[in-house]
N, C-alpha and C positions, 0 to 999 in steps of 0.2 A: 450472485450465483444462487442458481435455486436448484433443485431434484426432487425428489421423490423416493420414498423411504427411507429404511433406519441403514440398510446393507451393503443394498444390491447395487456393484458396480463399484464400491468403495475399497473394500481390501487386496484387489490385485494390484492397483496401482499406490498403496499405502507399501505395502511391500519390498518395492523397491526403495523407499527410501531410507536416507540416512537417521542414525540416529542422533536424538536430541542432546549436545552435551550436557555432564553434568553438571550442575550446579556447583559452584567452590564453595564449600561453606563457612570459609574462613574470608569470602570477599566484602566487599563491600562497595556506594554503591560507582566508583570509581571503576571498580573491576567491570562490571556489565555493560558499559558502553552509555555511549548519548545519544539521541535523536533530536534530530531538529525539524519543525513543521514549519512550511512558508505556506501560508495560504490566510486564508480572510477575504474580504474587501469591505466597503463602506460607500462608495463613491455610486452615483446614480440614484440617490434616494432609497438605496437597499441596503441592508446590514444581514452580511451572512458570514458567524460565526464558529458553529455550529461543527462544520466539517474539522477543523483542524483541532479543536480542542476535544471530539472523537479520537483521531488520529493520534493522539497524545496521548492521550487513556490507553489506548489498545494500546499501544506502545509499551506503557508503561504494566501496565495485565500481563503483558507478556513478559516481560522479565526484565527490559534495559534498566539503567542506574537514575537515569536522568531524562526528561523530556525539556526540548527549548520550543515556547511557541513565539516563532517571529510572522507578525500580523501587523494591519495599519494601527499607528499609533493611536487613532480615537477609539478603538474596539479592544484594544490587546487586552485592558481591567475587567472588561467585560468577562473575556473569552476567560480571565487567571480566577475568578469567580466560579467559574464551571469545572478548570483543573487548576485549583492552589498548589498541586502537588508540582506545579512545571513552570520555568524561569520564562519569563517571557521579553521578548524583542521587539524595542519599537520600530515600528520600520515610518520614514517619514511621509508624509501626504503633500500634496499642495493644497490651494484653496476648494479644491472642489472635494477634496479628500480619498485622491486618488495616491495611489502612492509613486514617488519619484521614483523610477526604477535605479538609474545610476544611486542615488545615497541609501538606497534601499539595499543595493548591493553590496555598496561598500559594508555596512552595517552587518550582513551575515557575513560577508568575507574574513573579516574580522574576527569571527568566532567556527567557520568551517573548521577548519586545524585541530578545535577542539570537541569535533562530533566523530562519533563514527558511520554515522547515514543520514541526512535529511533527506525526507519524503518532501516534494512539492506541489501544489495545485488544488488539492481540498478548500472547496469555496474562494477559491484567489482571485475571482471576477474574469469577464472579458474585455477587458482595456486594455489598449494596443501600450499601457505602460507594465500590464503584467505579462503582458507576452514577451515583452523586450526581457524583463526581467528572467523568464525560465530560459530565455538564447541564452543570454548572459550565466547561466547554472550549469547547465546543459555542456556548454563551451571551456566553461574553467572550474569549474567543481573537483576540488581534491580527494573527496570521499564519495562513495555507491551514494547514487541518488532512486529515492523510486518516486517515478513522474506520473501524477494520476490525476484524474477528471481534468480540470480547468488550465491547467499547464498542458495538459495534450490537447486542448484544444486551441490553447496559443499557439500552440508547434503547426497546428495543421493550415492554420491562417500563413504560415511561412513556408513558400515553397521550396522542395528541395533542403528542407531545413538537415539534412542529411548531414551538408557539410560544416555546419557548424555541430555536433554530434561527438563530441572529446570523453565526458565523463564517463565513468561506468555506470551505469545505470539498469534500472528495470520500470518496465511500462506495463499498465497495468491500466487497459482500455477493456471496457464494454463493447456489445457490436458497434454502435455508432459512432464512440471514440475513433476506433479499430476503421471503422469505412474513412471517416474525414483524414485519419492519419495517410492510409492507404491511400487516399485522394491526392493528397499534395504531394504523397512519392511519387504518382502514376504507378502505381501495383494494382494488380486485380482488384477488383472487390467481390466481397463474399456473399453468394448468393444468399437468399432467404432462407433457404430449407439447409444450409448445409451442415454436413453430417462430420462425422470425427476425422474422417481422411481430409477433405478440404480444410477442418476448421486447423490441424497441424501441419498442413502445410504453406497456409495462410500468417500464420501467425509465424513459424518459421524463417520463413520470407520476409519479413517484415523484419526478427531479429537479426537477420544477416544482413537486410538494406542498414541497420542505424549500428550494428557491432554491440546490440545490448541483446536485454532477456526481456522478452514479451510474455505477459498473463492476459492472455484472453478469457474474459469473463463471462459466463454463460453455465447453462446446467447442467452443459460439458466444462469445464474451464483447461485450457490448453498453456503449460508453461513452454514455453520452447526457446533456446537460445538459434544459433546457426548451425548448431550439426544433428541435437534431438530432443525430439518435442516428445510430452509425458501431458497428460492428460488424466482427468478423473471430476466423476459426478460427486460435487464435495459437498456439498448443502441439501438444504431440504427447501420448499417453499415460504420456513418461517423466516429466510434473509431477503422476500421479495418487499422491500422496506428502507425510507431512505435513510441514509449516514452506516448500513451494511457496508457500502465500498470505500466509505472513508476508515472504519474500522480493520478493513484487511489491509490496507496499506500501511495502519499501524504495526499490524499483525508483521507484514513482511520486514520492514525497517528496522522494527525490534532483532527481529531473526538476523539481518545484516551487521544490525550494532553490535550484539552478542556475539554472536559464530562465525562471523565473514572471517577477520583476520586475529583472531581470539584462538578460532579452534582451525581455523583453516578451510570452513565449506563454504562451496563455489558460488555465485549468487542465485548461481540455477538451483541450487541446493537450498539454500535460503526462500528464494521465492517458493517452492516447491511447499518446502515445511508451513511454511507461513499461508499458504490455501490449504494444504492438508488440517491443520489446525481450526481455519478460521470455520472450516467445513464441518469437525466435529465439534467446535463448540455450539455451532447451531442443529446438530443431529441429536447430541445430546440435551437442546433446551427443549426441541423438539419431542421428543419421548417422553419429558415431565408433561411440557404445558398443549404441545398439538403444533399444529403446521400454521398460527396465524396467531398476529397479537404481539410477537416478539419486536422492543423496541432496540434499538441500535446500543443505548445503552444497558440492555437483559446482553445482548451477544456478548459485550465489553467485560459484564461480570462473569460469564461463563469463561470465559478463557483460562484464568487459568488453574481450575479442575481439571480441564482438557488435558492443557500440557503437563500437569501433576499424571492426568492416566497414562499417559503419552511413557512419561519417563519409568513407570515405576511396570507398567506392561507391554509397552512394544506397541507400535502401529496398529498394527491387523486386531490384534486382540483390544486395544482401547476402543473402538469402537462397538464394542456390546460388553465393554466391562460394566461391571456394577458402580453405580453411585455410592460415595462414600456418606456410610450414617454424620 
């Protein structure tokens, strides 16, 4: 997500939202929820890490109790070097060091029950064994899944993938995610220029073909379930940078982990909070350092001041509150 300026366009659609609950200050980190991340790969002479142990971070920035990073097993030491702070899951490989999807599954299966959102897809490669793997989530998943980059593009490799489409879930595609998904439903696709009314009714359409919540990512970014899409310019141009979208994923997971069935808000609500957030932590890093420079792990540590302004001023006014000395 990227925009332009500190303001404009920001607080009428911050407005509408709910607020952030409080904090229990007698919890502990059992009270706040789990996330779990599938994603990594190995396999092809490429080692990409990076994405899910992002993911894990923001997660954890944001408030949950606990992060699980389930990744192939030759990389998982790697990735628990980068977040010590998070359990991590081997998930197994064969000899090329791709991973098995069936024991890979059983192996989160096994510990779903005791998350309350796994995010999917950050760095999970494109092997027809990680694509099996997101059907296989997708289809039996007992907890809100949000399904981003590499897992939507396993989905779009499977046509009609509609009908296997069980969990609850939230997707959270870029335009070109958003075209190839759109591709394998046979739904429109979105022209180049398009403006706010196509990009919410595109993305609407989309939540009503799969029965989840769609975030369309852009300098518009568009949440929309099947009845109403909410929209807002959330960022500035210092998120136009990679592992930014692996970070809001955290961002939103965390908000499902925490609030979904905690405090009772909807996933639309969830996803919502979790772009409005991830948009002023980069408005706010924006204003110290400038609109360029910011790395994915600068967004990670901003977070959460944000949601500290978040709670202690209200929406509309956290964005031109003062920085705390």
């Amino acid at each position: 997500m990227s925009g332009e300026g500190d303001g404009a366009g920001l607080n009428p659609a911050l407005a509408t939202l709910p607020a952030i609950p409080p904090r229990q200050p007698d919890g502990h980190k059992g009270t706040f929820g789990t996330v779990m991340v599938v994603g990594g790969h190995c396999d092809g002479g490429e080692v990409m890490l990076g994405g899910p142990a992002l993911t894990a971070l923001a997660a954890l920035r944001t408030g949950c109790g606990l992060a699980w990073l389930a990744l192939p097993r030759p990389i998982l030491a790697s990735a628990l070097e980068v977040v010590p702070e998070a359990t991590g899951i081997a998930l197994p490989v064969d000899e090329t060091d791709t991973i098995r999807p069936s024991a890979a599954a059983e192996a989160i299966d096994a510990r779903l029950p005791r998350v309350q959102c796994c995010a999917v897809g950050p760095a999970l490669g494109t092997s027809d064994q990680a694509a099996q793997l997101v059907l296989r989530l997708i289809a039996n998943a007992p907890v809100p899944l949000v399904v981003d980059a590499d897992a939507l593009n396993g989905l779009s490799r499977t046509r009609e993938f509609a009908h296997d489409f069980k969990a609850p879930a939230i997707l959270t595609p870029h335009p070109g995610e958003f075209a190839r998904l759109c591709g394998a439903l046979g739904l429109p696709a979105l022209s180049s220029d398009a403006g706010p009314q196509e990009l919410a009714q595109a993305a609407t359409r989309l939540a009503a073909r799969l029965g989840c919540v769609v975030v369309l990512k852009g300098s518009l970014t568009t949440v929309a379930d099947a009845i109403q899409p909410w929209q807002l310019h959330a960022g500035t141009a210092a998120l136009a940078t990679g592992g930014s979208g692996d970070v809001l994923t955290g961002v939103i997971a965390s908000c499902v982990a925490q609030f979904h069935a905690a405090s009772g808000l909807t996933l639309v609500d969830c996803a919502r909070i979790g772009v409005a957030l991830h948009g002023l932590a980069a408005r706010r890093w924006t204003r110290r350092q400038g609109p360029a420079g910011m790395l994915a792990r600068d967004l990670v540590d901003a977070i959460p001041a944000a949601l500290e302004s978040v709670r202690r001023h209200g929406w509309c006014a956290a964005s031109s509150a003062p920085f705390p000395e």
